[in-house]
Structures are given as structure tokens and as C-alpha cells.
C-alpha positions as CSV (number, residue, x, y, z in Angstrom):
1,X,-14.8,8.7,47.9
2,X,-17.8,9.9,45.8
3,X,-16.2,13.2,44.9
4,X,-13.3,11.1,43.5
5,X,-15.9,8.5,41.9
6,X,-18.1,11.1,40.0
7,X,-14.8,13.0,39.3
8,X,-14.2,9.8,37.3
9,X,-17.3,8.8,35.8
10,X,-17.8,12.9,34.6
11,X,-14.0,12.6,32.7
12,X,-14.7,9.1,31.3
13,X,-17.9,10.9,29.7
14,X,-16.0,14.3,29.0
15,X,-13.2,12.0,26.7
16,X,-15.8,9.6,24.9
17,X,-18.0,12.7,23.8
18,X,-15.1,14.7,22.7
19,X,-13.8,11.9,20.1
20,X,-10.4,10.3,20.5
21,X,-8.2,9.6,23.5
22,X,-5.5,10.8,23.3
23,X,-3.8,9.2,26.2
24,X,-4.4,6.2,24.9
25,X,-3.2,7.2,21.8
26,X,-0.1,8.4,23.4
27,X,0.2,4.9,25.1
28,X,0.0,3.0,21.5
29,X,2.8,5.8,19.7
30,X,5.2,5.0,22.8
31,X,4.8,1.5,22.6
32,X,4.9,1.0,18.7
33,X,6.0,3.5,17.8
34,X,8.2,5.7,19.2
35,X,11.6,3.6,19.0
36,X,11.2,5.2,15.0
37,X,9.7,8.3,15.9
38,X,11.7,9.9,18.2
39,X,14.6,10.7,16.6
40,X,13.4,10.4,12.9
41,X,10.0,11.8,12.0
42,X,9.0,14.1,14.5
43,X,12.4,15.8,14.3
44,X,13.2,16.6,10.7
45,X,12.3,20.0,9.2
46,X,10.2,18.7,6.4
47,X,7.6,17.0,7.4
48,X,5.2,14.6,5.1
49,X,2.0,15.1,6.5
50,X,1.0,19.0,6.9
51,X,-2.7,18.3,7.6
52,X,-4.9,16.2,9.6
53,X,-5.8,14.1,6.9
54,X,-2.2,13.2,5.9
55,X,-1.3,12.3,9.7
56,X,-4.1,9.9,9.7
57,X,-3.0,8.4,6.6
58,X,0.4,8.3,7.8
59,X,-0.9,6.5,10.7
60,X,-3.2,4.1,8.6
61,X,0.1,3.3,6.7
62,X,2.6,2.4,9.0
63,X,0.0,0.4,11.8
64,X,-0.9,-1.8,8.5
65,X,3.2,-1.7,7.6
66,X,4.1,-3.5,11.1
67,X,0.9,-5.5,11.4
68,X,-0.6,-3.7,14.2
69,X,-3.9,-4.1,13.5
70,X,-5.3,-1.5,15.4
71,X,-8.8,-0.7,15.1
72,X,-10.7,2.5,13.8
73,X,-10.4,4.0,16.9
74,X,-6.9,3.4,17.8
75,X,-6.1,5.2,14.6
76,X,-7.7,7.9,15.6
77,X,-6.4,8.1,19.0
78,X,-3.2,8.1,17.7
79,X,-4.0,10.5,15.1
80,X,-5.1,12.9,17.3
81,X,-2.2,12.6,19.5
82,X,0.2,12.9,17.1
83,X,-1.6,15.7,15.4
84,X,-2.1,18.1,18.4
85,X,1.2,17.0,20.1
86,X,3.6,17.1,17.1
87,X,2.3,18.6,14.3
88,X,-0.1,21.5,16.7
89,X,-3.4,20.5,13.8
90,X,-6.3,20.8,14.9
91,X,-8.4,17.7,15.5
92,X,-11.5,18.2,12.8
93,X,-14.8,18.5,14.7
94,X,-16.0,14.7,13.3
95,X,-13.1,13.1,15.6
């Protein structure tokens, strides 16, 4: 039980020091998101956003379009998870 408790504890630190979380922005695309997303934007051959900064804004956009509210770091969870999953850019070192 202590392996599995320091196991833990070690990737809880491992995911706050690297930046965002991106399973939890995966949780927030799939449940906001992806009933639009999955067969519309991440599909189509020209894309809108091309860097990391466009995905974000993209993201900053449509959570304030549907009244999501989410905080700074939710947009960058989701950022991040739609940037490395979808669009394979690089999270910049700051995130």
C-alpha cells in the first residue's frame, strides 16, 4: 500500500510541476465540448489555429461563447490537450 501511495503522491507532483493536466483537460473537451468537435473541427483539413497561441485563443473563445466559465487553468488544460492530441504543438515551456 505505500508503493501504491507514494506512486501517487510522486505523479500528483510530476503533473502540477509540468504545467497543465491534460486529463483533466481531456475530461472538460469531452464533456463540453466534444458533441461539436468530433465531427467538425478536429476533422477538416484546414484548420484555424496552426499554433499554440491560436488553440488557446480558440479555447478562450468558445468556453466564454457557451458560458463555461472555466478558470485560467482549465484553459490551459484544455489547451494543452487539444494542442498535443489534435493539432501534435508543442506545449510552450511557460505552461
Amino acid at each position: 500500500m505505500f508503493k501504491v501511495s507514494v506512486f501517487v503522491l510522486t505523479a500528483a507532483v510530476a503533473s502540477s510541476v509540468s504545467g497543465a493536466d491534460l486529463e483533466r483537460g481531456k475530461v472538460l473537451l469531452e464533456m463540453h465540448c466534444r458533441m461539436c468537435h468530433e465531427s467538425v473541427a478536429f476533422e477538416r483539413n484546414k484548420r484555424v489555429a496552426q499554433t499554440y497561441a491560436e488553440v488557446k485563443a480558440q479555447v478562450i473563445r468558445w468556453q466564454a461563447n457557451t458560458s463555461l466559465h472555466w478558470s485560467d487553468e482549465d484553459i490551459e488544460n484544455v489547451t494543452s490537450y487539444v494542442a498535443r492530441t489534435y493539432y501534435k504543438i508543442p506545449c510552450p515551456k511557460d505552461c
